[in-house]
C-alpha positions in Angstrom: 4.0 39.0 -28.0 7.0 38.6 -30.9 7.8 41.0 -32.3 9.6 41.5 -35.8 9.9 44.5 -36.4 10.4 47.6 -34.8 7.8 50.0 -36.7 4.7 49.5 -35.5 6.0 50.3 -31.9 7.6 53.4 -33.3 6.0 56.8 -31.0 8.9 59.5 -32.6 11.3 59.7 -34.7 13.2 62.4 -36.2 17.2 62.2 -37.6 18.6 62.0 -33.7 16.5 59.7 -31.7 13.7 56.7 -32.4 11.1 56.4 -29.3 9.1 53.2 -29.2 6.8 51.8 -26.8 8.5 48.6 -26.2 6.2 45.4 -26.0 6.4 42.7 -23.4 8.6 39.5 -23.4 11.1 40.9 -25.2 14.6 42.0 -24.7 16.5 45.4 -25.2 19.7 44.2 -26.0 21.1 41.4 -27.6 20.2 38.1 -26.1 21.1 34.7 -26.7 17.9 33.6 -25.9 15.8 36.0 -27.8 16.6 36.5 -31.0 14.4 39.1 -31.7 15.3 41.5 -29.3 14.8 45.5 -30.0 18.6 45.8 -30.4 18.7 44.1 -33.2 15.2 45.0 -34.8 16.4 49.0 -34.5 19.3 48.0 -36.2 17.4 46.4 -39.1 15.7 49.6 -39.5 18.1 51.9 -38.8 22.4 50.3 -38.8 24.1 52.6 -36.2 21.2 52.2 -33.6 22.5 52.3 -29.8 19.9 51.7 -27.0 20.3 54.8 -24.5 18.8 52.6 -21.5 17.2 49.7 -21.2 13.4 48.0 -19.8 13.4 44.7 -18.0 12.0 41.8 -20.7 9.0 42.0 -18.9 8.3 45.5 -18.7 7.0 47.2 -21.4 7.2 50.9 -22.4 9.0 54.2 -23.5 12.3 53.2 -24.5 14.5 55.4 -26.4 17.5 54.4 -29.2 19.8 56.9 -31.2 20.3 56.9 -34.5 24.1 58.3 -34.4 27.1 58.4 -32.0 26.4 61.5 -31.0 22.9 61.3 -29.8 23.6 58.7 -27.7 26.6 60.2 -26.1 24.2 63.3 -25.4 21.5 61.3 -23.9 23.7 59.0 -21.7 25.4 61.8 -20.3 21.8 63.0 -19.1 21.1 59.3 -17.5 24.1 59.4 -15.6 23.9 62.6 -14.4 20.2 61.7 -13.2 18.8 64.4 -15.2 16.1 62.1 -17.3 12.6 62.0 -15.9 11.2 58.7 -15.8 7.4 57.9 -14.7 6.3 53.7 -14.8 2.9 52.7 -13.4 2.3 49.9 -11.8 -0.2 47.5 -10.4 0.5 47.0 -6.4 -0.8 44.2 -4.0 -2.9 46.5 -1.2 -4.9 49.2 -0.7 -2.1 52.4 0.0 -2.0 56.0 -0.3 1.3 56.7 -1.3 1.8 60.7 -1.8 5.3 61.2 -3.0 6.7 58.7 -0.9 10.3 58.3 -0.8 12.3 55.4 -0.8 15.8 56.0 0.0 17.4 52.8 0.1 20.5 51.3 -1.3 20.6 47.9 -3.3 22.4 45.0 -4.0 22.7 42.8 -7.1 23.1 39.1 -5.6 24.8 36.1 -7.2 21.3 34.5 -8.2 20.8 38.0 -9.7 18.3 39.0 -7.4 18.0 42.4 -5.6 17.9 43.0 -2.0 18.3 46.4 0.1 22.2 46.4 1.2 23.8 49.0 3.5 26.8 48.3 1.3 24.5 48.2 -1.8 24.3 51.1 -4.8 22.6 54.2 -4.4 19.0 54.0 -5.2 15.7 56.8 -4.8 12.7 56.2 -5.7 9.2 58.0 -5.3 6.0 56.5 -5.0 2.4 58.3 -5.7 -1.3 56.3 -5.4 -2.5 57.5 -9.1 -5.9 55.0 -7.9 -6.9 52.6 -5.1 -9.2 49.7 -5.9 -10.7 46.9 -4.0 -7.1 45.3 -2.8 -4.9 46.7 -5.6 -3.4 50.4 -6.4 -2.4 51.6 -9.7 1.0 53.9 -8.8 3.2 56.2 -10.1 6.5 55.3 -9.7 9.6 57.7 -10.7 12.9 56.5 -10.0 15.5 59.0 -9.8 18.3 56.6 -10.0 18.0 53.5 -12.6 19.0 50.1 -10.2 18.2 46.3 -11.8 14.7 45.7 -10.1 14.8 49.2 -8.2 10.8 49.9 -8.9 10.1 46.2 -7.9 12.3 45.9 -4.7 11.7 49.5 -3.3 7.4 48.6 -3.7 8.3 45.4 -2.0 9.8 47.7 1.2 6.9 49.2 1.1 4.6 46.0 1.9 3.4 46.5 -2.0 4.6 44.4 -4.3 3.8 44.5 -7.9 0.7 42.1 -9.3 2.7 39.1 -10.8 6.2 39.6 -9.3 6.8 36.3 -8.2 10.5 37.3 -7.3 9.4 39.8 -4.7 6.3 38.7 -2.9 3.9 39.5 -6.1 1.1 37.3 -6.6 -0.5 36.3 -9.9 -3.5 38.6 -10.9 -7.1 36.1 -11.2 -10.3 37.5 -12.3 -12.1 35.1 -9.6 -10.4 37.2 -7.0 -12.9 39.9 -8.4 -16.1 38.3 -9.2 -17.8 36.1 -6.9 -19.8 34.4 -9.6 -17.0 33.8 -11.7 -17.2 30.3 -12.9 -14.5 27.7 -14.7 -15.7 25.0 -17.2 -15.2 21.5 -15.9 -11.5 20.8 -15.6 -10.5 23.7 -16.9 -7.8 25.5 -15.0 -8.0 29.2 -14.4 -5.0 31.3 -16.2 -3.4 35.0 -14.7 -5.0 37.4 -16.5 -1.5 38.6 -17.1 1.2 36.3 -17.3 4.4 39.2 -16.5 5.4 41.7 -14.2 2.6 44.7 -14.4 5.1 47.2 -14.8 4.9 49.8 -17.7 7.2 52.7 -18.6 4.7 55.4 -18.9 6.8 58.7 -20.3 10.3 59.9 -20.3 11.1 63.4 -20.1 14.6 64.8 -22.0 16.6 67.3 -23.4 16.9 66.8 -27.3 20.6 68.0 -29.1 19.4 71.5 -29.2 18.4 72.0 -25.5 14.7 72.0 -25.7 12.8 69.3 -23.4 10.8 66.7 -25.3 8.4 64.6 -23.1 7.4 61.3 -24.7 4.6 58.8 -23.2 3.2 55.0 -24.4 -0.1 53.9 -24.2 -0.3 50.7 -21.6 -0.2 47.5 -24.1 -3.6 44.9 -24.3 -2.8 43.6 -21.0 -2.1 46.2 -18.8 -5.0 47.5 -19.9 -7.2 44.5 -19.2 -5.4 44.3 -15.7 -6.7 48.1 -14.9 -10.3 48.0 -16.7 -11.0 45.0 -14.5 -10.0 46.5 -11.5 -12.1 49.5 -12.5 -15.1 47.5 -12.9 -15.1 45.6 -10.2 -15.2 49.5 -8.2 -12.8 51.2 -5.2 
């Protein structure tokens, strides 16, 4: 999807913050390879935009940018003291039953810009809940307390689940044959990934706006995270 400008992804706004439910395949911040990342479509729309966190390229999802100086100091303060609530959902590999699992385990940014679990690695907590469990896949909750590159996707990985699509970490593309035994190609043709990313969506983000009070902000899953879940629905538990 390109995107090229930021209003039709807009959830909220008021004078403080803009949330937007951030497509797929493309950036958050400036990118040399992307020119149209949401960075610089905020700041089309609004000048003195500042992104408060950030979502992978392929991830899409709640993401949330302030409109002045102040807003984003208030907000950042609330990341780094851990005090944001973040929910994702995601499309696993297996059949699990998570129930608030924890995943304590520190990780480490490596020079190919991978992720592993380190002893001498950062921090990292993540906590995992089944949401649904379909024939060979789960949907899950995921809610990372801490905010690691590739936390969600190497914590699931521990955990013998890796995300539909994550090539990176033991994910496998996502076929509809996998599903349907009578699923037939034309001649020749070559059968695509019904999604062609990470299935990885931010789902809410819970906060406290300038004046104290708790705002909790969701985003409906895009075209193809919805496609990934109605098949799997379909084809039954």
């Amino acid at each position: 999807m390109k995107a090229t400008t930021i209003q039709p992804y807009i959830v909220f706004e008021d004078s403080d913050f803009i949330i937007i439910n951030k497509p797929p395949f493309v950036s958050t911040l400036e990118d040399r390879q992307d020119v149209d990342n949401v960075l610089s479509l905020a700041r089309a729309y609004e000048p003195l935009a500042q992104a408060c966190h950030r979502l992978d390229k392929e991830t899409s999802g709640i993401l949330v940018l302030a409109r002045n100086p102040q807003a984003y100091r208030h907000l950042s303060l609330q990341f780094e003291h851990r005090e944001v609530t973040k929910i994702y959902h995601a499309v696993v590999q297996g059949s699990h039953a998570f129930q608030q699992k924890e995943v304590d385990a520190p990780l480490e940014v490596q020079r190919d810009h991978t992720v592993r679990i380190a002893r001498a690695g950062k921090p990292a907590l993540t906590y995992f809940s089944s949401l649904a469990v379909y024939r060979g896949y789960t949907l899950v909750e995921c809610r990372p307390v801490t905010g690691r590159t590739h936390q969600i996707r190497v914590h699931l990985a521990s955990l013998g689940a890796p995300i539909v699509g994550d090539i990176l970490y033991g994910g496998k593309p996502f076929f509809l044959s996998a599903l349907k035994g009578t699923y037939h190609l034309k001649r020749d043709a070559e059968e695509l990934p019904l999604m062609h990313r990470v299935a990885l969506h931010a789902m809410s983000l819970e906060f406290k706006d300038l004046n104290g009070q708790s705002r909790q902000f969701s985003a409906a899953y895009p075209k193809d995270f919805r496609a990934l879940v109605t098949q799997l629905e379909k084809a039954g538990r």
